[in-house]
N, C-alpha and C positions, 0 to 999 in steps of 0.2 A: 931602472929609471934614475938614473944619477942628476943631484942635485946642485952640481958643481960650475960656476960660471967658471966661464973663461973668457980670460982678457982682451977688453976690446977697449980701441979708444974712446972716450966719451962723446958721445951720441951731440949731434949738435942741436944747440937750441930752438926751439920753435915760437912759433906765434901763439897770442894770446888767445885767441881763435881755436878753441878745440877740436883736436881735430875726430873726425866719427869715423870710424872704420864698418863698410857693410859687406857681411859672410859674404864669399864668393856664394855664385849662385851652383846649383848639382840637382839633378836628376832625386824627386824625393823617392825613396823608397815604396815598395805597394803599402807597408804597414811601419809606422812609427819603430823607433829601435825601441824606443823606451818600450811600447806598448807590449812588444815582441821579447825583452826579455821577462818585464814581466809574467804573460802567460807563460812559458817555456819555465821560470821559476815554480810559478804556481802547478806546475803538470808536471816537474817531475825532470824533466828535462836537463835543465840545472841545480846544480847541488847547491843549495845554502841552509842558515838555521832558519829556524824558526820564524825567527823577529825579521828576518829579511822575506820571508813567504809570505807571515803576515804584509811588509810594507808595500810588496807587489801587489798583493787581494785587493789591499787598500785602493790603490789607483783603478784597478779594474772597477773597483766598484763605484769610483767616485766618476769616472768614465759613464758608467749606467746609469746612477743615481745622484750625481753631485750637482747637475744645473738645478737639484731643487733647494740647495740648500744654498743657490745663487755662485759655484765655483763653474767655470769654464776654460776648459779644455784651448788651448791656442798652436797648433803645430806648428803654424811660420814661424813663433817666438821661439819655440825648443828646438825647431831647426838650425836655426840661426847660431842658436849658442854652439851647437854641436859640427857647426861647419866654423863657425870663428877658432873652436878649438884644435880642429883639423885641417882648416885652409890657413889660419895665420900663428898660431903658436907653433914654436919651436921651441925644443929641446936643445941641449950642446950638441955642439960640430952639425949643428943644420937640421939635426932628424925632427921633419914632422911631428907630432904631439898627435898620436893617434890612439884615441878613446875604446876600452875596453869596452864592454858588453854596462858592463855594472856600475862604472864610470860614465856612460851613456844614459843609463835610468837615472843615479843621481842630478846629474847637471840638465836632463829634459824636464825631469820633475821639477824640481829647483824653478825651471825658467819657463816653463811651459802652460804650468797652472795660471789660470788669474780668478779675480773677485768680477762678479757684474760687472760692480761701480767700474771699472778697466785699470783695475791696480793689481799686483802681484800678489798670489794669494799667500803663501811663504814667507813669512817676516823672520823666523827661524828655522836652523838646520841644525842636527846634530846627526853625526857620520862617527861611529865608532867602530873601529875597525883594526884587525893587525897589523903591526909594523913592518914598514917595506911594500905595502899595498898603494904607493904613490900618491897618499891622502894630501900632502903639502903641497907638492907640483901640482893637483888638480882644485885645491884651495888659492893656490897663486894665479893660476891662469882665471879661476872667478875674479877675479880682484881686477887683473888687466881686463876683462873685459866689463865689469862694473865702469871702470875709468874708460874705453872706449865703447863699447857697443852700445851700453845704455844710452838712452837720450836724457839725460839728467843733467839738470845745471852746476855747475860747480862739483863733481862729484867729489868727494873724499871716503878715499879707499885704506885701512886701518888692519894692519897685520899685528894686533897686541894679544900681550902676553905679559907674563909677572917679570919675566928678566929681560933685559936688552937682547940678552943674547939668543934668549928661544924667540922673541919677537924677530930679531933679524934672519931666522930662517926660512920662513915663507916668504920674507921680502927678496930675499937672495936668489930666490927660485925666479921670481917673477923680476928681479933685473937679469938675469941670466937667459930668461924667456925674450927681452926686449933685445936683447945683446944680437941672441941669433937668429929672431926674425927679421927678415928685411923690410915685411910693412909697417912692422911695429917700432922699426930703428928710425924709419922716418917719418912719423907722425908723432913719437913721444921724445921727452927731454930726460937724461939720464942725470941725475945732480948725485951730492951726496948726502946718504940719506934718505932722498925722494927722488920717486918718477913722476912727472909731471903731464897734462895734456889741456894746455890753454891754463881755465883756471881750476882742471880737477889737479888730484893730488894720491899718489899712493906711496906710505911709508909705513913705517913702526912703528910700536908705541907701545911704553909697558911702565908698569906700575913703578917701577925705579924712579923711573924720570918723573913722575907724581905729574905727567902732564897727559893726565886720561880724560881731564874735563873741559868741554864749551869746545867739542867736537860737531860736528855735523853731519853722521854715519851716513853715509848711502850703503856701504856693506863694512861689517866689520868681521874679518878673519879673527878666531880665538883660538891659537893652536893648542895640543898638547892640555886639553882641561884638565884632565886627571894631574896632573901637576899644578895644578893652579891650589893653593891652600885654604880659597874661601873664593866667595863670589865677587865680590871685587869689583873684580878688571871686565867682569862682565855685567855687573849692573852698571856702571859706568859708559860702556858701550853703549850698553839699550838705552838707556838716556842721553844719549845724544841722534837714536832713531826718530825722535818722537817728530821730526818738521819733512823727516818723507815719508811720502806714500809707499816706494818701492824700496824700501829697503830689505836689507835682509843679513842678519847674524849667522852667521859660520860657526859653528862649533864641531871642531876635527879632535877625536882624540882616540884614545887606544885604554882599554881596561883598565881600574886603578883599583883601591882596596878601600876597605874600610865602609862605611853606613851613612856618614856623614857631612861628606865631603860635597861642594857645586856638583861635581861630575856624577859622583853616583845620584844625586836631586835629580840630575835633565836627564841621566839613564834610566832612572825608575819613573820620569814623566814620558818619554819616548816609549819605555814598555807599554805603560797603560792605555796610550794614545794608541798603538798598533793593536793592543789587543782589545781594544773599544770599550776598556772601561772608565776611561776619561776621554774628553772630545775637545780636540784644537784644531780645528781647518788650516790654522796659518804655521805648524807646528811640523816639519818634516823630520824625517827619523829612518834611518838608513844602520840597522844594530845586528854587526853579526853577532854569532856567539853559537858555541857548542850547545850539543841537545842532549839533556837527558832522556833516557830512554819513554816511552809509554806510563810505565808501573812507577816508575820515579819522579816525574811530572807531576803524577795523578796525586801521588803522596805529598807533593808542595815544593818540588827540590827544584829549585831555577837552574841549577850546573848540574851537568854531569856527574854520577857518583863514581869513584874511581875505584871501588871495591865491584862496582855491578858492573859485569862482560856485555850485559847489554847498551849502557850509556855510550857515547862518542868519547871516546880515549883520544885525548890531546898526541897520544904520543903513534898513534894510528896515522898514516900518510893517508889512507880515505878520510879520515874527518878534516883534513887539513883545508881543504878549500872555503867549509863554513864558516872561519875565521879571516881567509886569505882567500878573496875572490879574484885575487890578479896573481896567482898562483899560477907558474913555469908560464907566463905573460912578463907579468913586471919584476914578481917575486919566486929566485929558483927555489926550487923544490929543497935543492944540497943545501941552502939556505936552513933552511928547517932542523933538516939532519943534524946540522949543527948548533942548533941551539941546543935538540934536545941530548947530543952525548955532552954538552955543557951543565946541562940539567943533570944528570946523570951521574957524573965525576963530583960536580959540584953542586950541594945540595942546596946551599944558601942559594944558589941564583935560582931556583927552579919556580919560586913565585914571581921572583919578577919576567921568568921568560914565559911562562904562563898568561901572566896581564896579558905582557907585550906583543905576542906573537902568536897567543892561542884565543885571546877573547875571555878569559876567566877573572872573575874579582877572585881576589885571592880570600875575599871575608866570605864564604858560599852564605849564602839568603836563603831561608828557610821562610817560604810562606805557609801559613799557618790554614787559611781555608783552601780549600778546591773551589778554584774561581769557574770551572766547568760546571760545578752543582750550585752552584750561589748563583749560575745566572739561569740553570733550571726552575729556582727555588722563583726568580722573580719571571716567570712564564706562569707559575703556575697559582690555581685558584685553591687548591686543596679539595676542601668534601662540598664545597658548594660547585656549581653548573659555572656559574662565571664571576670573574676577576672584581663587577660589578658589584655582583650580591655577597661573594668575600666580604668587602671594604663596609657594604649596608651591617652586617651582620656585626661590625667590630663595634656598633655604637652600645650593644646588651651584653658583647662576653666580658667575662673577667678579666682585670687589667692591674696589671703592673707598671713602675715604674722607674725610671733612674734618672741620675743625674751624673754627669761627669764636665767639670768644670777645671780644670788643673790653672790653667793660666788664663788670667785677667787682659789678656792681650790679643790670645787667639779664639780659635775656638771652644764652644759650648754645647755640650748635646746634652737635651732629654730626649730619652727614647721611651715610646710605650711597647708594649709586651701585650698579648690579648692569646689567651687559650679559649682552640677553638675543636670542634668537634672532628675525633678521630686520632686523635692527638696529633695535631695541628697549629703551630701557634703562627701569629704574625706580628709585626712590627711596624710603627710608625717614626719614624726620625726627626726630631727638630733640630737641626743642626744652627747653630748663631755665630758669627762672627761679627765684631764691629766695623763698621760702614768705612772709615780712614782706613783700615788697614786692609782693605779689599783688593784693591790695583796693589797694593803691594808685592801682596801673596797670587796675583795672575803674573807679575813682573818677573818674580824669583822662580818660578813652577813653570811658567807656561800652561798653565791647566784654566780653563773658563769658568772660575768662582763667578764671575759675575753673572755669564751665561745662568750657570745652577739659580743664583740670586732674583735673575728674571723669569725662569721659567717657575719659582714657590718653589726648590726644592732647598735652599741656602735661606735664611732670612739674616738680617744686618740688624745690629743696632745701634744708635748714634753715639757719635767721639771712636776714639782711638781704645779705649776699655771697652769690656761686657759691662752692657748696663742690666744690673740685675733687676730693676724694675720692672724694663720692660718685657725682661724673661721671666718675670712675678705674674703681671699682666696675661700675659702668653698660658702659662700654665694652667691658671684661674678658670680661663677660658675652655682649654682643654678637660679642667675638670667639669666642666657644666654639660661638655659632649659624653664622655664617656668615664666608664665605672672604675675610676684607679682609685683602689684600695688600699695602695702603698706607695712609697716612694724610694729609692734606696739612693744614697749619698753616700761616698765617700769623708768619714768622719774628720778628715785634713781637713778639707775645704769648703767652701761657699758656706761657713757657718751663721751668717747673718741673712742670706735667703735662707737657712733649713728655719731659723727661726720664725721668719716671716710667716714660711709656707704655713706652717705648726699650727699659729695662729689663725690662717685661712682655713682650717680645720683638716687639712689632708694629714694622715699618718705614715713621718718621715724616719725611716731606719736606719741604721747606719751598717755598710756593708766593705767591710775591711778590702786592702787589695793584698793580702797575703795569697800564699800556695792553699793554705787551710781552707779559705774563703772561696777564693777562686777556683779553684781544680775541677768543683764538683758542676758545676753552671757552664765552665768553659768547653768540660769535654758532653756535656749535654747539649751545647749547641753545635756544636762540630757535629755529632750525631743526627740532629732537626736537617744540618744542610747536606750532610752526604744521603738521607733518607729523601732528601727533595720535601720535609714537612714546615720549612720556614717560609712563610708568607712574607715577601718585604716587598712587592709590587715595583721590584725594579729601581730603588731607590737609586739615585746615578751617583748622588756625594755618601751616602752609605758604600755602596757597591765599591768608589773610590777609597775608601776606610778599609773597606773587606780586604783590597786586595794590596794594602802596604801592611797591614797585621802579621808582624813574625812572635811567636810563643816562647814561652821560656820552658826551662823546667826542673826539678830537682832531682835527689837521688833515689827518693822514692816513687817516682811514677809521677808525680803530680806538674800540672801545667798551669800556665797563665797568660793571660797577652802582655806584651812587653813592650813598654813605647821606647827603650830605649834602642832597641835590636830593630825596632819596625821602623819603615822608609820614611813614612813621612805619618800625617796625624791618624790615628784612632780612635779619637774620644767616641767617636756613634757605637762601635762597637763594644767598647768596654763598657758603657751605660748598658748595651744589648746584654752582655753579660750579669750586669747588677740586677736590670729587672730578672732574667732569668730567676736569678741564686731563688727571689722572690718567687715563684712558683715550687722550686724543690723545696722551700723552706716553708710551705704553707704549713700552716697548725693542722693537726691533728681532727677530723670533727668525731664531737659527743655523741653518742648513743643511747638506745636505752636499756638499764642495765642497772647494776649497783651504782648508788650513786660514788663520784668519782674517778669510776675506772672508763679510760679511752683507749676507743679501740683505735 
């Protein structure tokens, strides 16, 4: 799927008068494409990873289950886009623009979902996928028909990027696309720089030209994120969403590296959204990527291990489709071949052909719990009948406590701790963030802090800082419910609440974050959750914490949780951890005996 325009004279100008283009009309199929590849994914049918199984299940289930949560299903809309794609785009020299299998699931999804209220339920997309899988031509042609098909006033249609130069490649596709359709040559205006339709508008736009703001997005194209060096160019976009209803963010990219970058942020919020352990209805997510085997999953490895015969081997022509689903379609096979005797010969390029063309961060992620058992762990009631009389039972047991507070900005968690009969413990989470910076952090994530906020699982408190007052207040309270006999703090920090507390009579310890410290507590609760004996009642911003937690470790055996290796925040867990140490570290109790000796 060559991306190359060819010369044509410039298209002549039109009338102010936008013009609407409506899909030819065709014969609907007995069953949705969309709908049909998804099952046929999910059975086995079609080869994909994971995260692509996952985002099929997804729709199936929002199909069964999503008008309650007020999403509705519109097939005339996802028709429509899928016959505009195949009745009026063109490709060079004339050929039709005809829609893969996988290409058909994304752009029905994309345009097929809506909210109740009759607004598009998808405000973003993120499509990460190998190179040469035709992501830009199928991002360009969204663009052309945001500018026509929509019914939107004034559209502005936005192909940005950090340089001119990668912003002008999706736009190139889609003059390219206007050049060799003939409906599109005569309803739109060809300028330079911009394609025009009355008073919409589709061009480039990229952080160079420092002209990202006092847009008015109806869709904004973000190619190539993984090359993007920071958020940017795409918080910029989103903020120029906020005056439509139907908008929606594009983000097309291809694997990058590193822990810290925008791209791997929307990659590990699109993981957790497919794998349901964060929730965004308006949040789509289309991720291929290799699989690790069973046994290697299970142990916490996100990539393939390339010592285990069992994992999918990049350099295996069977796993290649997981990465490249327009595979001897868009993208030949001999294509491949040749990256990898590139790779081969040439050792330096083997991570970048890796990203690019197999789906691999070349930083492998190591998650630290088994999110399989963690979410046993929140099904289950342990030695009581029900989940009920668990929770009644937690007001008499023994109780520990933590505090991890690191930054004054973000978040704050006290966690409680409660050993319970059988050896069985449970956990309560009070997770804090301040109220200002709450859209912030849904803005940059896409993840629903505030949803958590409203449903009591998040609590806010007022200004832009932690107000440690009202996490004084808060505590106070907690101690009146139940029996915490300790506290454990991190000796760095919140030194003016441990004094407060002190004085409110709770007894506050101080619990180092060394290997020493930690090792013994960390690998004691990895045990509580692979044993299925952790109570946490399904906490959903816990559960969110559990599953950005990567570990560290030394040369002696010893482990810890590491916020600097892990995705995004941990504080719930590493406080889970401090109450812990708290339990392995109880005293000794007296006897009767000589006086002195403890047994």
């Amino acid at each position: 799927m060559s991306t190359a325009a060819r010369k044509k004279p410039t298209a002549r100008r039109v009338s102010k008068s936008p013009a609407r283009i409506t899909a030819p009309a065709a014969p609907a199929p007995k069953e949705p494409r969309v709908h049909a590849y998804a099952r046929a994914v999910v059975a086995g049918e079609i080869l994909a990873g994971r995260f692509v199984r996952m985002a099929c299940q997804r729709h199936l289930d929002d199909l069964e289950h999503g008008a309650a949560r007020g999403l509705v299903w519109r097939k005339d809309k996802a028709e429509a886009w899928l016959l505009f794609f195949e009745g009026v785009l063109h490709l060079e020299d004339g050929v039709p623009f005809r829609l893969e299998d996988f290409q058909a699931f994304i752009i029905g999804s994309l345009f097929g979902w809506y909210r109740a209220d009759g607004f598009r339920r998808f405000r973003n997309g993120y499509i990460e996928i190998g190179k040469g899988n035709g992501k830009t031509p199928l991002a360009a042609g969204i663009g052309l028909g945001g500018l026509t098909l929509d019914r939107e006033t004034a559209p502005e249609i936005y192909s940005a990027a950090v340089s001119k130069d990668q912003a002008a490649i999706c736009f190139k596709d889609a003059k390219m696309m206007v050049e060799a359709s003939p409906e599109l040559r005569r309803r739109l205006a060809l300028q330079v720089g911009s394609i025009t339709n009355g008073d919409g508008v589709f061009r480039p736009l990229s952080s160079e030209a420092n002209n990202l703001d006092g847009k008015r997005v109806h869709i904004g194209i973000i190619d190539e994120l993984h090359a993007h060096p920071d958020g940017t160019v795409q918080a910029k976009i989103r903020a120029g969403t906020k005056r439509r209803q139907n908008a929606l963010i594009l983000e097309i990219t291809n694997s990058g590296f590193g822990r810290t970058s925008v791209c791997r942020q929307h990659h590990e919020s699109s993981v957790r959204i497919l794998e349901g352990t964060a929730q965004n209805d308006a949040w789509f997510a289309y991720v291929c990527t290799l699989d690790p085997c069973p046994a290697c999953l299970a142990k916490g490895l996100e990539q393939p291990d390339e010592n285990c015969p069992a994992c999918d081997d990049w350099r295996d022509p069977a796993a290649w489709k997981k990465a490249n689903p327009g595979l001897d379609t868009i993208l030949p096979a001999s294509y491949l071949r040749e990256q990898i005797g590139t790779a081969t010969t040439v050792p330096t390029e083997a991570n970048l052909i890796k990203r690019l063309n197999f789906c691999l961060w070349t930083e492998q992620s190591v998650r630290w719990i088994n999110m399989a058992k963690w979410a046993a762990c929140g099904r289950s009631s342990g030695p009581f009948d029900t989940v009920a009389a668990a929770r009644a039972a937690l007001r008499s047991a023994p109780c520990k406590a933590a505090i991890d507070g690191a930054s004054i900005g973000d978040f704050f968690a006290f966690v409680l701790e409660f050993e319970l009969p059988s050896s069985y413990y449970a956990t309560l989470p009070f997770l804090f963030i301040p109220e200002d910076n709450l859209q912030a952090r849904v803005d940059a994530t896409g993840i629903r802090f505030d949803h958590w906020r409203d449903q009591g699982f998040l609590f806010t408190t007022p200004g832009n800082i932690v107000d440690y007052d009202a996490i004084r207040a808060r505590i106070k309270e907690l101690g009146d419910l139940y029996q915490i006999s300790e506290i454990a703090f991190d000796p760095y920090n919140v030194t003016q609440l441990i004094t407060q507390l002190t004085g409110d009579g709770f007894q506050c310890v101080p619990v180092r974050q060394g290997f020493l410290t930690l090792n013994a507590p960390s690998k004691a609760l990895e045990k509580l959750v692979l044993t299925e004996k952790l109570l946490h009642f399904d906490h959903p911003v816990l559960r969110w914490m559990a599953s950005n937690t990567a570990a560290t470790g030394d040369s002696a055996g010893n482990i810890k949780p590491d916020k600097e290796k892990s995705s995004e925040k941990i504080d719930g867990i590493v406080a889970l951890i401090m109450a812990h140490d708290r339990f392995l570290r109880q005293a000794p109790t007296e006897t009767s005996g000589d006086a002195g000796v403890i047994f």
